[in-house]
C-alpha positions as MATLAB code, in Angstrom:
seq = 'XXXXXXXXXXXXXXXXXXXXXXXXXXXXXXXXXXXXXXXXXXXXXXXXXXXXXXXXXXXXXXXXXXXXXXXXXXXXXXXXXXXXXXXXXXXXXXXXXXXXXXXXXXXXXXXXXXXXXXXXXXXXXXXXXXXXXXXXXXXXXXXXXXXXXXXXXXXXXXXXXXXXXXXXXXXXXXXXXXXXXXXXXXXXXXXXXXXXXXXXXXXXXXXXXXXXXXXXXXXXXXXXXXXXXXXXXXXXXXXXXXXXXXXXXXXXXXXXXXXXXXXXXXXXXXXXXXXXXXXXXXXXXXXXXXXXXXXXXXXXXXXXXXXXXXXXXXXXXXXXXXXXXXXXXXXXXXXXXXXXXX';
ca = [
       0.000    0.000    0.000;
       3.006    2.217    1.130;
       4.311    2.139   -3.335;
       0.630    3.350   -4.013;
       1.090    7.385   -4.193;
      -1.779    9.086   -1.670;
      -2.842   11.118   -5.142;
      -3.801    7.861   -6.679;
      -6.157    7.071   -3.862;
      -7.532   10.382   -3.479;
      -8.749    9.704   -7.567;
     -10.133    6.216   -7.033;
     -12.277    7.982   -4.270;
     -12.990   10.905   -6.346;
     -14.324    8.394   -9.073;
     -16.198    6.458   -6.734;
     -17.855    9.682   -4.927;
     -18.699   11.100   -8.297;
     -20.868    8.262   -9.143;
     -22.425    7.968   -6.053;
     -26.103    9.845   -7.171;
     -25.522    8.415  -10.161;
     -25.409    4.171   -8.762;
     -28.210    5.507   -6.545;
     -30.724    6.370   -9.114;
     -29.792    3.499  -10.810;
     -30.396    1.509   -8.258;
     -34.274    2.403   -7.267;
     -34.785    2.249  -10.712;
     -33.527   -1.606  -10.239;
     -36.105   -1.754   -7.063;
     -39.066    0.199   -8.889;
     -38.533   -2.550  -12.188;
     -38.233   -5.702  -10.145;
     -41.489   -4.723   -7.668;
     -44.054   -3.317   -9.762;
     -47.225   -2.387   -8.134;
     -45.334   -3.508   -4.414;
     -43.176   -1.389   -2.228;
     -40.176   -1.092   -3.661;
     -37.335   -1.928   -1.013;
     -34.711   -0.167   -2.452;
     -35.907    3.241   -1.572;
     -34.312    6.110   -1.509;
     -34.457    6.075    2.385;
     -33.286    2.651    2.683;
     -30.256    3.248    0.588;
     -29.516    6.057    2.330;
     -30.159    4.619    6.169;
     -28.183    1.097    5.082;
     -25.392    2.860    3.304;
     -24.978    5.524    6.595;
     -24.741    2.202    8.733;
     -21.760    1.044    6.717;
     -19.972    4.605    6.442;
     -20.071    4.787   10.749;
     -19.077    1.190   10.691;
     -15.973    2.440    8.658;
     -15.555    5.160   10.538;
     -15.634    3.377   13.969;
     -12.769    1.151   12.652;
     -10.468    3.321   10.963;
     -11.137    6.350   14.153;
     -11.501    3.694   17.142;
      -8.335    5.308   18.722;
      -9.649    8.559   19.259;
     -13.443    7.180   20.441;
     -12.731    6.528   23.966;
     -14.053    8.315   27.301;
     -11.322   10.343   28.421;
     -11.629   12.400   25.079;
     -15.479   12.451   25.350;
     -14.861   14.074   28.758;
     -13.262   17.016   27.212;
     -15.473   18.352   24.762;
     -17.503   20.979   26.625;
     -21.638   21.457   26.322;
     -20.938   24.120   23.287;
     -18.839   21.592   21.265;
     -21.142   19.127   22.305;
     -24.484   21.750   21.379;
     -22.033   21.914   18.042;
     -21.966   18.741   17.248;
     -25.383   17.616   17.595;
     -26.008   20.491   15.534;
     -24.108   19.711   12.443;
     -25.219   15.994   12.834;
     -28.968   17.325   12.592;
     -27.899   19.530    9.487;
     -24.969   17.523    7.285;
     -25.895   13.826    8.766;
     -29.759   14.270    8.277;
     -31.213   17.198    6.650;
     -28.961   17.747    3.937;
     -28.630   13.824    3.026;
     -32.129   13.414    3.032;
     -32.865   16.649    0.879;
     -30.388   15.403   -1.339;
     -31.727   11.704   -2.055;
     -35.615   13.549   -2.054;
     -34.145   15.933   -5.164;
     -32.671   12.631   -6.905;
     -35.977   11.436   -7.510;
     -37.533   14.326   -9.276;
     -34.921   15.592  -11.156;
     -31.718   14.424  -13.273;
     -28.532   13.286  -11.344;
     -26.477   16.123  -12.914;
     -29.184   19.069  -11.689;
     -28.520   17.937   -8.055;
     -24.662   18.042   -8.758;
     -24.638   21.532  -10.858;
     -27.236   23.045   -8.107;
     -24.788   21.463   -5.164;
     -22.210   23.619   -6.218;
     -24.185   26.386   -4.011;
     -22.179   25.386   -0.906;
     -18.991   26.293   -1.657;
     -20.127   30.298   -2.288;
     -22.392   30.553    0.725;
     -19.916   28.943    2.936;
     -17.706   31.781    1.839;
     -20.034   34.346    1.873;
     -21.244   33.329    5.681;
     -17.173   32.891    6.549;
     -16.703   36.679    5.720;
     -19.972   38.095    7.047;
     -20.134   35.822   10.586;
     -16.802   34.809   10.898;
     -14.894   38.217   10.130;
     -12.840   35.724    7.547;
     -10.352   37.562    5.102;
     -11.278   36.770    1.216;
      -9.638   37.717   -1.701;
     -10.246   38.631   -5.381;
      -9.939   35.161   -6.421;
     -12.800   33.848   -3.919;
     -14.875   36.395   -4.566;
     -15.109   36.422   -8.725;
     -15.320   32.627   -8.123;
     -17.910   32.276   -5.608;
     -19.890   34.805   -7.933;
     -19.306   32.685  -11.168;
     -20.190   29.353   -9.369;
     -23.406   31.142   -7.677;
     -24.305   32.683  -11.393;
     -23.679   29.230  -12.827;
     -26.122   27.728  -10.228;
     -28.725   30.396  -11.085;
     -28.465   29.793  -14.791;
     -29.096   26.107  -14.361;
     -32.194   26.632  -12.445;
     -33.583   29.371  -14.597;
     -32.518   28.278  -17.879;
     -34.059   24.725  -16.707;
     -37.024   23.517  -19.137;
     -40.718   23.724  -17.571;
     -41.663   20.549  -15.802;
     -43.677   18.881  -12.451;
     -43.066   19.922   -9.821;
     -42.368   23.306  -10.667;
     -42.708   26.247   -7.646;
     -43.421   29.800   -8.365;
     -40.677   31.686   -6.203;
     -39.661   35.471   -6.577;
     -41.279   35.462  -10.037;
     -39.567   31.938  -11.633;
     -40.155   28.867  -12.394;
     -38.037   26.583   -9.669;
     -37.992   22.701  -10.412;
     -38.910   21.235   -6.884;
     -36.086   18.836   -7.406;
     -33.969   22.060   -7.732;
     -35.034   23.414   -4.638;
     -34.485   20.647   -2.797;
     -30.856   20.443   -3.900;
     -30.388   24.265   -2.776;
     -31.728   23.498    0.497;
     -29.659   20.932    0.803;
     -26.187   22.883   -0.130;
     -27.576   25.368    2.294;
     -27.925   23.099    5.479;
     -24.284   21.868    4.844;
     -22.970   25.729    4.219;
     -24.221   26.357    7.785;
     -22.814   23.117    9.444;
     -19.678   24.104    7.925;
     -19.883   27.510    9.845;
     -20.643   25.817   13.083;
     -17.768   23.633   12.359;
     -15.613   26.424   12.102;
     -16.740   28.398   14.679;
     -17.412   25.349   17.419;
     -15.624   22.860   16.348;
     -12.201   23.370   15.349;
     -10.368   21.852   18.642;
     -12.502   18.566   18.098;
     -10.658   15.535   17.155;
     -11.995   14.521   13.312;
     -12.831   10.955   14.299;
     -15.451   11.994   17.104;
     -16.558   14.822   14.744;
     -17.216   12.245   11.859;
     -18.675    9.109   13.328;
     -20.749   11.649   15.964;
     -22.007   13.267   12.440;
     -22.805   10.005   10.858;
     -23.953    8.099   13.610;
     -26.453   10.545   15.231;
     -27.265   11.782   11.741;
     -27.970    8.494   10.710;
     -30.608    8.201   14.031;
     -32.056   11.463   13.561;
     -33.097   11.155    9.780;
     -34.083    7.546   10.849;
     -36.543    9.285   13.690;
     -37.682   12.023   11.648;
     -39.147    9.407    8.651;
     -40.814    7.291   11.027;
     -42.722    9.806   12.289;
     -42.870   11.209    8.632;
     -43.979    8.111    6.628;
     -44.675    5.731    9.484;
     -42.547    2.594   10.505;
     -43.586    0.695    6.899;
     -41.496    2.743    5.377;
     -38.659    0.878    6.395;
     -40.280   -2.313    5.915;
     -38.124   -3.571    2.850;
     -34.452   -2.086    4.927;
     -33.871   -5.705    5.500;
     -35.053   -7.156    2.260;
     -32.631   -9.900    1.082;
     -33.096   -7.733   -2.461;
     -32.178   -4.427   -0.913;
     -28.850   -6.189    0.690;
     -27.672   -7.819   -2.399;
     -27.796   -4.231   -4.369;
     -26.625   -2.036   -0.702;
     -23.414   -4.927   -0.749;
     -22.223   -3.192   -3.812;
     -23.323    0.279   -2.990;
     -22.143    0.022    0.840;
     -18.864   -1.570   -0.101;
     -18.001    0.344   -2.733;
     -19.247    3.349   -2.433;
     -19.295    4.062    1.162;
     -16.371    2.027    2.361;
     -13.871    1.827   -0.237;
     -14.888    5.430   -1.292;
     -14.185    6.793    2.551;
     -11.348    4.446    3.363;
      -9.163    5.332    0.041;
     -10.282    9.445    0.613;
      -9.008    8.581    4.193;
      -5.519    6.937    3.498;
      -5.038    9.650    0.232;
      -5.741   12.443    3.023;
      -3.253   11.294    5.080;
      -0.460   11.032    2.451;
      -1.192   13.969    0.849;
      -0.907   17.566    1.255;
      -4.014   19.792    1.995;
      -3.195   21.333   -0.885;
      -3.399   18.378   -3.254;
      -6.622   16.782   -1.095;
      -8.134   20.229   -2.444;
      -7.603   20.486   -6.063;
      -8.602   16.721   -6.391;
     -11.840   17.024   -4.570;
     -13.063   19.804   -6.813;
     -13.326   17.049   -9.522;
     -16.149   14.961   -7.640;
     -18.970   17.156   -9.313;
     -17.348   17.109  -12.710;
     -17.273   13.290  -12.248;
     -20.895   12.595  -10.742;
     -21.730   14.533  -14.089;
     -19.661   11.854  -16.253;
     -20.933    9.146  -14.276;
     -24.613   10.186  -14.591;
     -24.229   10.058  -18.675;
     -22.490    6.842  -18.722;
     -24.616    5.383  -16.112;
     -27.905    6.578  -16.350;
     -27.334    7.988  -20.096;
     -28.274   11.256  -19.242;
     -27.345   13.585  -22.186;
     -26.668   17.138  -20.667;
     -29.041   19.716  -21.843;
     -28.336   23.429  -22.811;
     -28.691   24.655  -19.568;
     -26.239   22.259  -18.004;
     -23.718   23.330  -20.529;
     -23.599   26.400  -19.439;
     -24.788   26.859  -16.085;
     -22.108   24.277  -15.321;
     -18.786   26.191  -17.635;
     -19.724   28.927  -15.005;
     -19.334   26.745  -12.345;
     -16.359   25.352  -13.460;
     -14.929   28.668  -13.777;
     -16.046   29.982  -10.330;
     -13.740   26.391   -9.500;
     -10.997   26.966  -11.096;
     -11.012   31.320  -10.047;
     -11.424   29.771   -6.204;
      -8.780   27.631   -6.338;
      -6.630   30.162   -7.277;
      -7.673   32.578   -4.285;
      -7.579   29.826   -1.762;
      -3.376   28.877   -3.778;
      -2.630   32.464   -2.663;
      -4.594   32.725    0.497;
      -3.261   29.236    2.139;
      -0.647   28.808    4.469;
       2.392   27.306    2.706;
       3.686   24.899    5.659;
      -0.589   24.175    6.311;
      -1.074   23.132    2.869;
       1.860   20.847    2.455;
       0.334   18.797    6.026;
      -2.527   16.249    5.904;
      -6.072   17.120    6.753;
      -6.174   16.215   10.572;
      -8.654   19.309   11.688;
     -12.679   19.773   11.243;
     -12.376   23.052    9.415;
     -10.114   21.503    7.057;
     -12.375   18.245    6.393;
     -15.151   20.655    5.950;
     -13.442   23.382    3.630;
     -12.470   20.111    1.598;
     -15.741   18.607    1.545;
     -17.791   21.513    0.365;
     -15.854   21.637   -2.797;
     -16.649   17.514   -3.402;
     -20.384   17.831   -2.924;
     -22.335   15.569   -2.464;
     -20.294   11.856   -1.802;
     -23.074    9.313   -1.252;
     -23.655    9.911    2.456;
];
């Protein structure tokens, strides 16, 4: 493993992540085919409740060294207030907003209108957080925010459509934007709250109570048949390849390529995961981009490319050549993958 370079892992998970809303509309399309007229066990709640279970069971074994009481017993009430927070937010809102919007719109719509997060984060870093920005940032977080608009409004007329501010929003749209929204704020309270916590509590407290809380909130949403099929023979067979490969090899090779790379390098590659769920969503699910994918998302690739120049000039030389090993850093990282399947 040590001849592998951490780059080369930090692709294979880029790959992986990218065709993670891709492999999951493909796969309640598999469900809704095989159970006509029945309940169809791989739901979009299922997928996402079994495949959470697999990510904390990764997480628990690769972080078990850090998960023990003495280090509990430090975190104070407000880390504690911040953690339950962002597990309510990035662990169960935004997930489950996220897997709603995949099933009324097209895979690359969620991924284009995703790439909200990174420009609000920004914008609510300089405006709460008193965080210095510079040229770069700014002309990209405007491109990738004007890119985002263009795909919504540009976006041909179809059901559900909601009237908002005088346009025509898909629902599926919306949904995404809420989405990117809830995990702009968690990345705030991350910041703010959060930066003295050690990653492995922060991520399996995320997942884990993330995974309960979305788990609550649909019972007493849909009722307990909604989960009915979650341990459907059929639903396992599809969630071994989905769970294994997207959840655990995904998060164990963006784990071991974090930790032999530079921030730096962890950065640039994770900017590729939305370019990548777009790939994977025409080879996959044969989804032909439309016009206003093509250009709502060259803006957004521009806003990428201008932000990753401001945050070049803007970074710490001796931080970016270290591995991610802090929550703001996971975070700032994460908002520029998207969405990753969990």
């Amino acid at each position: 493993m040590n001849r592998i370079p951490g780059q080369a892992y930090l692709w294979l998970a880029v790959v992986i992540f990218g065709a993670s809303s891709a492999v999951t509309r493909k796969l309640t399309e598999i469900g809704a085919h095989q159970f006509r007229g029945e309940q169809n066990p791989i739901s979009l709640c299922n997928v996402l409740f079994v495949g959470n279970l697999c990510a904390l069971l990764v997480l628990l074994i690769i972080y078990r060294r850090q998960w023990h009481r003495a280090t509990l017993r430090q975190l104070s009430q407000q880390q504690w207030l911040g953690l339950i927070l962002v597990a309510i937010l990035a662990g169960a809102l935004a997930p489950g907003l996220i897997f709603q919007a995949l099933s009324l719109t097209p895979v690359t719509n969620v991924v284009l209108v995703g790439r909200l997060e990174p420009p609000l984060t920004l914008a609510l870093s300089f405006w709460l957080l008193r965080e210095r920005v510079n040229a770069w940032q700014v002309l990209g977080a405007i491109a990738a925010f004007l890119g985002v608009a263009l795909t919504i409004v540009l976006q041909p007329v179809r059901e559900p459509m909601i009237q908002m501010a005088g346009f025509q929003i898909g629902g599926g749209e919306l949904l995404a934007a809420l989405g990117a929204i809830a995990l702009a704020i968690a990345s705030i309270l991350g910041k703010q709250w959060l930066s003295k916590v050690p990653l492995g509590i922060f991520s399996i407290v995320r997942t884990g109570l993330g995974t309960l809380i979305f788990f609550g909130v649909a019972l007493v949403l849909y009722g307990p048949r909604h989960f009915m099929g979650a341990f459907s023979p059929f639903l396992w067979q599809w969630m071994l390849l989905y769970g294994v490969i997207i959840v655990v090899v995904g998060q164990s090779f963006w784990i071991v390529g974090t930790r032999a790379s530079s921030v730096s390098t962890a950065s640039i590659v994770g900017s590729c995961v939305p370019i990548a769920g777009i790939l994977a969503a025409y080879l996959i699910l044969g989804e032909v981009p439309i016009q206003a994918q093509y250009i709502g998302g060259i803006v957004i690739l521009l806003g990428l490319c201008l932000g990753q120049i401001g945050i070049q000039r803007q970074i710490d030389p001796k931080a970016a050549m270290g591995s991610m090993r802090s929550v703001p850093t996971e975070q700032a990282i994460a908002a520029k993958m998207g969405f990753k399947g969990i």
